[in-house]
C-alpha positions as a printed NumPy array, in Angstrom:
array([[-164.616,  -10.084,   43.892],
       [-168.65 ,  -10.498,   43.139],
       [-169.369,  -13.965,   41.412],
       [-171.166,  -13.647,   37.922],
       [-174.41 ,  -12.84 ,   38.242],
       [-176.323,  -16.226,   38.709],
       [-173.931,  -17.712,   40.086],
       [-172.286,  -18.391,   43.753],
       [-168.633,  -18.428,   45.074],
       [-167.151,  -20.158,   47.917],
       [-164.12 ,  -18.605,   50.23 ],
       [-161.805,  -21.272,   51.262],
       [-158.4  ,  -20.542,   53.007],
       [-156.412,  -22.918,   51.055],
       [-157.08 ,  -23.302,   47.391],
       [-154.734,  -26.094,   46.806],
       [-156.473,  -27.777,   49.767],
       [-159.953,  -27.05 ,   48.971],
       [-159.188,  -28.265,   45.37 ],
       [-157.647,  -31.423,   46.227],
       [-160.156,  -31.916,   48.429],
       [-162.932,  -31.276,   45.18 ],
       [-161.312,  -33.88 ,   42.701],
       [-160.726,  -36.481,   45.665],
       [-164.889,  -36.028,   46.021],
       [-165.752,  -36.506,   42.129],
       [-163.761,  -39.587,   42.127],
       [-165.127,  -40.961,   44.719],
       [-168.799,  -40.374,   43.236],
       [-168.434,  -41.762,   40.089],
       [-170.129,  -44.841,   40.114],
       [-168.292,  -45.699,   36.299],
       [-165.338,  -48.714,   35.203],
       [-162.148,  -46.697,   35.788],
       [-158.861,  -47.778,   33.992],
       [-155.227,  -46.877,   34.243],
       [-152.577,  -47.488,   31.907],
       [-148.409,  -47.603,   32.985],
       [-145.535,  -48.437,   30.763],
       [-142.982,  -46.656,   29.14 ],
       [-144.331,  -47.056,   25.666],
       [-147.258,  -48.42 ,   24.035],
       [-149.644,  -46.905,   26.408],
       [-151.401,  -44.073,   24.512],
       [-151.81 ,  -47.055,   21.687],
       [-153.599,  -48.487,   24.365],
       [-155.702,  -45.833,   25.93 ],
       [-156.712,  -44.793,   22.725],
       [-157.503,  -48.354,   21.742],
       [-159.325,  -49.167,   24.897],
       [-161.238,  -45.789,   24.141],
       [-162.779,  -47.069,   21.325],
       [-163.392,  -50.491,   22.15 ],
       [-165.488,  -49.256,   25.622],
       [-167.913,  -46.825,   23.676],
       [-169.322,  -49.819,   22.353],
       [-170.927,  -50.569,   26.17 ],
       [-171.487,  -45.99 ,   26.673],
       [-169.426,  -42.92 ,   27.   ],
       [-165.927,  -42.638,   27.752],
       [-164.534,  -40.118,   29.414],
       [-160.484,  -39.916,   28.536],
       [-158.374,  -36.542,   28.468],
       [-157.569,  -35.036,   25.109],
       [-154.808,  -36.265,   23.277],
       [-152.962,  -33.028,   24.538],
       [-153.105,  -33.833,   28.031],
       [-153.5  ,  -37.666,   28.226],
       [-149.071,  -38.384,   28.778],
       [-149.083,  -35.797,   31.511],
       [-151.455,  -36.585,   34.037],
       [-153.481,  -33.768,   35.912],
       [-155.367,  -34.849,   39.003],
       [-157.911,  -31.674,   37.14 ],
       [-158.687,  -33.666,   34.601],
       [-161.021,  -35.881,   36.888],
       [-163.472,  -33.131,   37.749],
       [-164.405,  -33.78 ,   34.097],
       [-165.854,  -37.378,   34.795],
       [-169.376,  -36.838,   34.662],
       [-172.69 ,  -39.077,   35.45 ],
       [-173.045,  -39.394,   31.721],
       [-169.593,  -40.984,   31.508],
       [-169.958,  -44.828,   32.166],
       [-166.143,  -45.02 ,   31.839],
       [-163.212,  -43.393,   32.243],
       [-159.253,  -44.009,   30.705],
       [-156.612,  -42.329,   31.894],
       [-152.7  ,  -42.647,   31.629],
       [-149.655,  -42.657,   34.531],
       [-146.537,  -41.172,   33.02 ],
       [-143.726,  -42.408,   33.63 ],
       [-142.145,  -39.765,   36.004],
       [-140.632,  -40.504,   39.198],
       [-141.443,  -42.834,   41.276],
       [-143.084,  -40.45 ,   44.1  ],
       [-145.585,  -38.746,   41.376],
       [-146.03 ,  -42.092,   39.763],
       [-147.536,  -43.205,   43.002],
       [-149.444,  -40.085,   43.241],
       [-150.977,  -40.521,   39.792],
       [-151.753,  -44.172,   41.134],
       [-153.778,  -42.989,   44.104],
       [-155.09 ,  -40.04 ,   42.723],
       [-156.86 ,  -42.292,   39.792],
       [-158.033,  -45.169,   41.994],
       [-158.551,  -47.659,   39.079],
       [-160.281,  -50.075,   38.593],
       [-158.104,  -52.157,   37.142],
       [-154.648,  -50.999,   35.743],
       [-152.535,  -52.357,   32.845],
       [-148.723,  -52.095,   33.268],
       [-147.194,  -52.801,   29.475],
       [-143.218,  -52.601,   30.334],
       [-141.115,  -52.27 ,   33.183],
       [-138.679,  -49.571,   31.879],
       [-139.557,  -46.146,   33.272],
       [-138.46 ,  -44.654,   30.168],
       [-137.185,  -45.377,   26.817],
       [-133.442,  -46.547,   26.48 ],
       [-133.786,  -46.488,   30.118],
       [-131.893,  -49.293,   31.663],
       [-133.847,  -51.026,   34.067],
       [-133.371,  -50.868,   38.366],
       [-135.226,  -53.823,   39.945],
       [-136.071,  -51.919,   43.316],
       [-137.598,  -48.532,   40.818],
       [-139.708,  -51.259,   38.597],
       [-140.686,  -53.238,   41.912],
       [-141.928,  -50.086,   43.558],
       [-144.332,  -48.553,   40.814],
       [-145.186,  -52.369,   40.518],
       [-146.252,  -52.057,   44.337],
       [-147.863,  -48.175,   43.871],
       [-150.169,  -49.953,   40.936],
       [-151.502,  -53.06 ,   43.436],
       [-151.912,  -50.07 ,   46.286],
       [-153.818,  -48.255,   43.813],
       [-156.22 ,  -50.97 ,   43.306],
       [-159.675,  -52.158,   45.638],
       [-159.718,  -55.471,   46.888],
       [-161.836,  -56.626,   43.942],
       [-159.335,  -54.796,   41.143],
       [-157.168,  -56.453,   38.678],
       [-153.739,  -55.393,   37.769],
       [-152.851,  -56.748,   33.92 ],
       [-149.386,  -57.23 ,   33.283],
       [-146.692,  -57.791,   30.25 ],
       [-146.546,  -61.437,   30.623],
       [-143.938,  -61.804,   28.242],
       [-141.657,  -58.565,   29.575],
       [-139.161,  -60.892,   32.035],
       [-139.205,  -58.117,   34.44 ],
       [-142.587,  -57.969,   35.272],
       [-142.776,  -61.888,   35.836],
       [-140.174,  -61.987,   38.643],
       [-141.314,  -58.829,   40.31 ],
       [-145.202,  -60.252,   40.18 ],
       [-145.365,  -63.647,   41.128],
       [-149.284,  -65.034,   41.89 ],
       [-150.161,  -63.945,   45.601],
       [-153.599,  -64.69 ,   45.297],
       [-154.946,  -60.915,   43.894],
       [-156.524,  -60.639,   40.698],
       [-153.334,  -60.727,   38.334],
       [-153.995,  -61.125,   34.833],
       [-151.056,  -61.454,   32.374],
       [-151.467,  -60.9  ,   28.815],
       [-148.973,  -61.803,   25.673],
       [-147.665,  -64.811,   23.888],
       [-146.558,  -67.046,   26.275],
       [-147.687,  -70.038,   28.137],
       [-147.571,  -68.017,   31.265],
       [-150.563,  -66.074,   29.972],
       [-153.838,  -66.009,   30.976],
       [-155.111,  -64.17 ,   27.922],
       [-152.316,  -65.259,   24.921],
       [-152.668,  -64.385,   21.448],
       [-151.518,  -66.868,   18.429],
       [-151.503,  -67.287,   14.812],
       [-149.742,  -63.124,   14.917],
       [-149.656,  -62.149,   11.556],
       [-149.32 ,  -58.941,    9.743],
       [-150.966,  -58.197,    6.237],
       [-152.154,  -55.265,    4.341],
       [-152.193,  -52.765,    7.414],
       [-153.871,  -55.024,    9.838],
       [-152.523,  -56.994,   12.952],
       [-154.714,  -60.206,   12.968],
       [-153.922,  -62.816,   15.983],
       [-155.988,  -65.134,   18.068],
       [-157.412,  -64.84 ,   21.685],
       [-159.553,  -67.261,   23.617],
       [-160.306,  -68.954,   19.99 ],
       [-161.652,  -65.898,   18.162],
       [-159.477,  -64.456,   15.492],
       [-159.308,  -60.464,   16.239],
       [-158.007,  -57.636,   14.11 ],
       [-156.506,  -54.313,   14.64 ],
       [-155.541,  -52.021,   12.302],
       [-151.521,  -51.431,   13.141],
       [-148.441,  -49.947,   11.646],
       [-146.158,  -53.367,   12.93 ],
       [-146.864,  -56.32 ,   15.189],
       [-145.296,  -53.973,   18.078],
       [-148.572,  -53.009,   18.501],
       [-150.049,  -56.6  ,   19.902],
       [-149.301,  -55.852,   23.501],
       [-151.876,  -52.454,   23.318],
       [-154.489,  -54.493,   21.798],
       [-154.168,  -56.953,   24.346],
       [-154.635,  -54.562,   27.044],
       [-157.514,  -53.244,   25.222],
       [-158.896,  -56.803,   24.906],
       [-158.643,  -57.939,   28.656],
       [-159.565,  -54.452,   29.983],
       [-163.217,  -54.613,   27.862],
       [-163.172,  -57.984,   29.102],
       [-162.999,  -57.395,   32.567],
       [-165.715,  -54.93 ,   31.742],
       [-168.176,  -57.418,   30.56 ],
       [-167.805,  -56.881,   27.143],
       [-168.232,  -60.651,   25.204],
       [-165.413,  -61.572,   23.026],
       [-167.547,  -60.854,   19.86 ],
       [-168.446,  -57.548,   20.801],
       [-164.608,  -56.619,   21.511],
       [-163.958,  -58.248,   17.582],
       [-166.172,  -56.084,   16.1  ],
       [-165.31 ,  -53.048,   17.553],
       [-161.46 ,  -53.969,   16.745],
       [-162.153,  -53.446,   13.479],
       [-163.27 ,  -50.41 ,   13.62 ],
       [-160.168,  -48.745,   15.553],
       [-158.906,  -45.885,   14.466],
       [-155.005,  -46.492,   13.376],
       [-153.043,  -45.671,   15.354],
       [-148.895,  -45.729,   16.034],
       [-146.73 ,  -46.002,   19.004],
       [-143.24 ,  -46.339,   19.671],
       [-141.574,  -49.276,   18.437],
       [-141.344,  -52.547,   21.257],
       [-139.357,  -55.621,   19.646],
       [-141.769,  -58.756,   20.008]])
């Protein structure tokens, strides 16, 4: 078959190959902050949220609403120079193509709300410890894996080795812990690092998403006053319910 006029074609023997071998090339170009985001709920909350807060610093490259639960390794031949950031999400699959999600992204950093891989799903320590391991494989040297401080799980299965481990929440065992949590007229307000922050929210289930949102624009240099004012002008937003 002729190419369109203009254009060119290339024969390869293995399309599969050849294409794996295209995306693999496009994410190794882009020079932008890439983020990942794991966890059995909450996470389109927090892609979406993230999304919003980055655009403040340039474009954002995440897939459509559509697509964004069930990860294609297509979707990052769309990252583009104009993109200065991209936000994807790891469904919560098995634990083979959860790791394949993992490499295929190559974050930056990745955020890992909940240990369940799936709602209702009781919880197998050696599943949760190996996506746990898939996520730090995932990561450079220099990357930073944010965690659920306060989901019980997650704190036995990541004790501090010495990598960048960030845990977010309400507890003393986190590094970035929001206070004074209250819920009034539509709006999640709580406390980080001595700033108040808002988000607009349906129910103060949705604290862990903007926490991920927080620390991920913070590990992208964005200063805590930037990050308030864009909170406040988040689109609302609802995810599925997590007790707090």
């Amino acid at each position: 078959m002729e190419p369109w006029a203009g254009k060119f074609a290339i024969q390869v023997d293995d399309c599969q190959a050849a294409l794996r071998q295209l995306v693999r090339a496009v994410r190794c170009r882009f020079m932008g902050f890439v983020v990942s985001v794991a966890g059995s709920t909450g996470k389109t909350t927090a892609a979406s949220w993230m999304e919003q807060t980055l655009e403040g610093r340039g474009p954002v490259f995440r897939p459509t609403s559509e697509d964004s639960a069930n990860f294609d390794p297509r979707s990052l031949l769309e990252l583009g120079s104009e993109h200065r950031f991209g936000v994807f999400e790891i469904a919560s699959e098995s634990t083979d193509t959860f790791t394949e999600q993992s490499q295929w992204i190559s974050p930056h950093c990745t955020v890992l709300l909940n240990a369940a891989g799936g709602w209702n799903e009781s919880i197998d320590l050696d599943h949760a410890a190996r996506r746990i391991q898939a996520l730090r494989d995932s990561l450079p040297s220099h990357g930073s894996l944010i965690v659920n401080g306060d989901d019980d799980v997650i704190h036995r299965l990541t004790p501090r080795r010495g990598e960048p481990l960030i845990r977010i929440g309400r507890g003393i065992r986190c590094d970035w812990a929001a206070s004074n949590i209250r819920l009034a007229d539509g709006w999640l307000q709580f406390d980080v690092e001595g700033t108040p922050l808002r988000v607009p929210a349906a129910g103060r289930h949705q604290l862990y998403p903007a926490l991920a949102a927080y620390a991920v624009a913070r590990l992208a240099g964005l200063s805590v006053a930037e990050i308030a004012h864009r909170f406040t002008r988040l689109t609302h937003t609802d995810s599925t319910c997590i007790a707090i």
